[in-house]
C-alpha positions as protocol buffer text, in pm:
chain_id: "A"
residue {
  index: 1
  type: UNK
  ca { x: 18110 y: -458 z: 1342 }
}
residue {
  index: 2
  type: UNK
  ca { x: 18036 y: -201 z: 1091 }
}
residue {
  index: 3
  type: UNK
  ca { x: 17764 y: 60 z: 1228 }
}
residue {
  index: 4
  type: UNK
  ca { x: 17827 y: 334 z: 1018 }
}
residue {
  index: 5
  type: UNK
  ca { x: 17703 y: 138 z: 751 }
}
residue {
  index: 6
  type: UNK
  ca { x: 17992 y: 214 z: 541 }
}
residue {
  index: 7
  type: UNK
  ca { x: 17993 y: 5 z: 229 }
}
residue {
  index: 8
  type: UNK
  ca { x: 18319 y: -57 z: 7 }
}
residue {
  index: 9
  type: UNK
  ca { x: 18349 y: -426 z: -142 }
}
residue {
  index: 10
  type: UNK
  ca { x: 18742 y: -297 z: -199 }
}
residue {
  index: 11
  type: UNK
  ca { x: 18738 y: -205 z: 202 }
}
residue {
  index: 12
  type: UNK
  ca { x: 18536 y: -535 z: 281 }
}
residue {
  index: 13
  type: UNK
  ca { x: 18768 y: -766 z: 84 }
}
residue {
  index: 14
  type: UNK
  ca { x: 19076 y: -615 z: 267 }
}
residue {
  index: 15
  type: UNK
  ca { x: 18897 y: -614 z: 667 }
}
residue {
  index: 16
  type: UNK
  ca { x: 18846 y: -969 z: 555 }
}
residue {
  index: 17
  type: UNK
  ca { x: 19197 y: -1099 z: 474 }
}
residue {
  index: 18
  type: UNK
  ca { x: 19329 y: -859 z: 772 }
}
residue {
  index: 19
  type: UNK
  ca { x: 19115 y: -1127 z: 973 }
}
residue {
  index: 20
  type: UNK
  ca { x: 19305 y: -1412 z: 872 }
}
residue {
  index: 21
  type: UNK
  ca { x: 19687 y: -1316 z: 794 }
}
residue {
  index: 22
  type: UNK
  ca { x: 19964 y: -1379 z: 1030 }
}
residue {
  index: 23
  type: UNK
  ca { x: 20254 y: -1210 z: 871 }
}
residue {
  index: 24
  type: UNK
  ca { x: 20236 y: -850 z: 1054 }
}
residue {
  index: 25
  type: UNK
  ca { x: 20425 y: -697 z: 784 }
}
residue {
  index: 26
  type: UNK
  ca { x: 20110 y: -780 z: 514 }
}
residue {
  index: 27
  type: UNK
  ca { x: 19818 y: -715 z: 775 }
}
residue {
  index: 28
  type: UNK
  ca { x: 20025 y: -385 z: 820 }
}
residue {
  index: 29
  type: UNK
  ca { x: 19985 y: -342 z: 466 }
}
residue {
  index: 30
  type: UNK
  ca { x: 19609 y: -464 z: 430 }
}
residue {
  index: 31
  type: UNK
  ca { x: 19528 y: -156 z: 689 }
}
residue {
  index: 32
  type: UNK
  ca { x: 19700 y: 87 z: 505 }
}
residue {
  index: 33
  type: UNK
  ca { x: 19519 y: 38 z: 214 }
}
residue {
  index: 34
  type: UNK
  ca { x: 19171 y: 18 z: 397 }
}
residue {
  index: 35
  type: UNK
  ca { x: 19293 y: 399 z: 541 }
}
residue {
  index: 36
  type: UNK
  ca { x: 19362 y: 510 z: 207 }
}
residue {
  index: 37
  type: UNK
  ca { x: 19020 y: 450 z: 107 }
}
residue {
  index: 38
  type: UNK
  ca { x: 18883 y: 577 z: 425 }
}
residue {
  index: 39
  type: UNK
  ca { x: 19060 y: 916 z: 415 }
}
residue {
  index: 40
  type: UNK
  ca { x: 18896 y: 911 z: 33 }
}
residue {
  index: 41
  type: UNK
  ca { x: 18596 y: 817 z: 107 }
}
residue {
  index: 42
  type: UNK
  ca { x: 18504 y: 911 z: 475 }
}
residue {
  index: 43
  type: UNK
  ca { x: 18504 y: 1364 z: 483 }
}
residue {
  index: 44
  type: UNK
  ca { x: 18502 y: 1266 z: 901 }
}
residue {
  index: 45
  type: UNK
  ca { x: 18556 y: 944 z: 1110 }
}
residue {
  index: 46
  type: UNK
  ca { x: 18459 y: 909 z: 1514 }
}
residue {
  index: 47
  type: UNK
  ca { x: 18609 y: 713 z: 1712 }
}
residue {
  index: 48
  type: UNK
  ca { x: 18494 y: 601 z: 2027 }
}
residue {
  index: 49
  type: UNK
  ca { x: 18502 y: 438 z: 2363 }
}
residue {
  index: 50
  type: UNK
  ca { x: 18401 y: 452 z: 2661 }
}
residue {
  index: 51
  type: UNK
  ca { x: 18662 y: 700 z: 2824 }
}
residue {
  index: 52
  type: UNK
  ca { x: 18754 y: 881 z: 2525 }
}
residue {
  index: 53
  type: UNK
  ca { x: 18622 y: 1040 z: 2198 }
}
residue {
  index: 54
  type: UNK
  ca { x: 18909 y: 1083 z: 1929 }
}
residue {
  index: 55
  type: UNK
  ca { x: 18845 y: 1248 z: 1524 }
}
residue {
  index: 56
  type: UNK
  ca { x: 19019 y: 1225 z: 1241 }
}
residue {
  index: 57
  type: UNK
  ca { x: 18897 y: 1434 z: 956 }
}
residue {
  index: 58
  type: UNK
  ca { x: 18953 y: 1493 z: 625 }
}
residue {
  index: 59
  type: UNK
  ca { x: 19130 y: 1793 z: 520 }
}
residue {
  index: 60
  type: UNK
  ca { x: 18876 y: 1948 z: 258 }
}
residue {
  index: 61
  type: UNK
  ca { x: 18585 y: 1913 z: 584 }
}
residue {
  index: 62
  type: UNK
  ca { x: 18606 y: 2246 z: 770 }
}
residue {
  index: 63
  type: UNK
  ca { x: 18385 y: 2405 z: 1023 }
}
residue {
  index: 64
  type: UNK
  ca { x: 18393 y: 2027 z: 1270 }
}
residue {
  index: 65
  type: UNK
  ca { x: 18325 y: 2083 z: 1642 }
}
residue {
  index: 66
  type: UNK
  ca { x: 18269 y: 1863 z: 1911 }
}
residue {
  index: 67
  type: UNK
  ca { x: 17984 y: 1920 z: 2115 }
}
residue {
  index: 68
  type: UNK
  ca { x: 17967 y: 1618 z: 2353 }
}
residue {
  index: 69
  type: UNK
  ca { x: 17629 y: 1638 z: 2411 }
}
residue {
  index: 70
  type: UNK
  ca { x: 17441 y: 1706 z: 2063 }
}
residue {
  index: 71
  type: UNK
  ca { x: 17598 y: 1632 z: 1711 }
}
residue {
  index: 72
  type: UNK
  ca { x: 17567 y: 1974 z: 1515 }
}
residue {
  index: 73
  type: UNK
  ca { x: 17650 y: 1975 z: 1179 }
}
residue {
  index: 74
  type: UNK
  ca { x: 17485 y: 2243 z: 1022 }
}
residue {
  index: 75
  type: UNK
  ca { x: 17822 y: 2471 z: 1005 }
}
residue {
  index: 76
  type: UNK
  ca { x: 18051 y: 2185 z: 813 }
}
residue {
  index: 77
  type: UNK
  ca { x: 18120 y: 2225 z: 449 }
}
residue {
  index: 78
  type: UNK
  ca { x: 18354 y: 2022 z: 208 }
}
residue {
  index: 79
  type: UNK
  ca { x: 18624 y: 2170 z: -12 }
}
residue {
  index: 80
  type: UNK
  ca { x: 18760 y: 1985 z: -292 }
}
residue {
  index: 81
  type: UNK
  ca { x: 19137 y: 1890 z: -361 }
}
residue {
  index: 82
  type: UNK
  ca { x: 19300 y: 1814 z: -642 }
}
residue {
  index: 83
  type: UNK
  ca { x: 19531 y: 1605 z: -407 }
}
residue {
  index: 84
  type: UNK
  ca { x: 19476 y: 1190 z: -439 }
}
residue {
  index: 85
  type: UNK
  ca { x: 19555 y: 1007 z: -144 }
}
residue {
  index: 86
  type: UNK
  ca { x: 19537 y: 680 z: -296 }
}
């Protein structure tokens, strides 16, 4: 279920055959190239259940904070990289 409304048809195609394949080794493969284009497409990602909150950011997005009870995000700029992750 995508909420975030992220939209990649590169991302899509790979969640797709990550459905289906059975050889761990490939689906293993399949994920790490949807996190490559996450990490270059995403500046932060939240992840969430019911006990726990977890982040994983981007490193050119400084100035996050948590605040569990309202999102603030009036102090977060982005810094570009020259670096490619992909």
């Amino acid at each position: 279920m995508n909420i975030s409304g992220y939209q990649n048809k590169t991302f899509d195609r790979l969640f797709e055959s990550s459905l289906s394949e059975t050889d761990s080794l490939h689906r293993l493969s399949l994920f790490s190239d949807m996190e490559k284009l996450l990490k270059r497409d995403v500046p932060v990602l939240l992840l969430t259940t019911e006990q726990s909150v977890y982040h994983i950011r981007n490193t050119n997005v400084n100035g996050f904070r948590i605040n569990f009870t309202i999102e603030d995000y009036s102090q977060i700029w982005l810094e570009k990289h020259d670096e490619n992750p992909l």
